[in-house]
C-alpha positions in Angstrom: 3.7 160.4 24.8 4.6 161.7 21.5 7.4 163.8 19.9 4.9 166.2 18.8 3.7 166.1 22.4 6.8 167.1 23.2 7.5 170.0 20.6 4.1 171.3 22.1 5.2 171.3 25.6 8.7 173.5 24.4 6.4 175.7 22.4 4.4 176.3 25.6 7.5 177.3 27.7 8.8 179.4 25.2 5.6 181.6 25.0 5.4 181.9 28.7 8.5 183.8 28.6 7.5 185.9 25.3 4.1 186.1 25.9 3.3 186.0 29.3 1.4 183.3 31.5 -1.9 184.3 30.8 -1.7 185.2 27.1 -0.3 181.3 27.1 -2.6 179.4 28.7 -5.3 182.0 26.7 -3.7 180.9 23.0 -3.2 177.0 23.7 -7.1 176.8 24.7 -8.1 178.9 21.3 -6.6 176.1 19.7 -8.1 173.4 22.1 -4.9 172.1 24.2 -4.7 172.7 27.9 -1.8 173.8 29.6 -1.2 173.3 33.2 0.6 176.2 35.7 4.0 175.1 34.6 3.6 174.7 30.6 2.6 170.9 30.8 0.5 170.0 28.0 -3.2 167.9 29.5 -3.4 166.0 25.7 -0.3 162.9 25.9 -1.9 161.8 22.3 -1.3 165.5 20.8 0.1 165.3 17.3 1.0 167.2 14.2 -2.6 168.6 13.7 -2.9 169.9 17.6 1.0 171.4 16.4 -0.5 173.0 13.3 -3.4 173.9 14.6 -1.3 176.0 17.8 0.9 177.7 15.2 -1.9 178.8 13.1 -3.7 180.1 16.5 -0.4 182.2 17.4 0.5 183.7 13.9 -3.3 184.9 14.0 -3.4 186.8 17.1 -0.2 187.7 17.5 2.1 187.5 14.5 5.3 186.1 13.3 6.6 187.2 16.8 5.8 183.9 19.1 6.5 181.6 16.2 10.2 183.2 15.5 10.8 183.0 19.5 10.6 179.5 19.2 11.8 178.5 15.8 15.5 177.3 16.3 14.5 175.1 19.1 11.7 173.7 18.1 13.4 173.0 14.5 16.0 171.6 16.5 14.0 169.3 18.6 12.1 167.9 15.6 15.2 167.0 13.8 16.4 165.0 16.5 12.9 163.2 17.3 12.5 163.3 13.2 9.2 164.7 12.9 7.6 167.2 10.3 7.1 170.7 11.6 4.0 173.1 10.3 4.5 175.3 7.1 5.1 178.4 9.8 8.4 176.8 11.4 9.8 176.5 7.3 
């Protein structure tokens, strides 16, 4: 499992709770991941293009809303696991 896998996974929770369970599951498969009930991502090899790819799919359809939801601990997260975020978390 990766860190990005990981990062995804928070992302997914978050948006639950902003978004709604449906609208989740709805905006992770746009951007080809699947979520499981609880916010557990199906892809253990996701990386930093299924990441960018996500964050593009959410600032589309719903704004800078979802993405600012989830900034601080995503940006968090990455620090400590060291990994590059998307141009939308800068």
């Amino acid at each position: 499992m990766s860190g990005y896998h990981d990062l995804i996974e928070l992302i997914a929770k978050r948006q639950m709770g902003i978004l709604g369970k449906r609208n989740t599951m709805e905006i992770f498969g746009k951007a080809g991941l699947a979520l499981d009930s609880e916010g557990k991502l199906d892809n253990d090899s996701a990386g930093y293009g299924e990441l960018e790819a996500l964050t593009i799919t959410l600032h589309e359809k719903y704004g800078p809303v979802p993405i600012m939801g989830c900034k601080i601990p995503v940006a968090r997260k990455a620090k400590e696991l060291n990994l590059k975020l998307p141009p939308l978390f800068a």
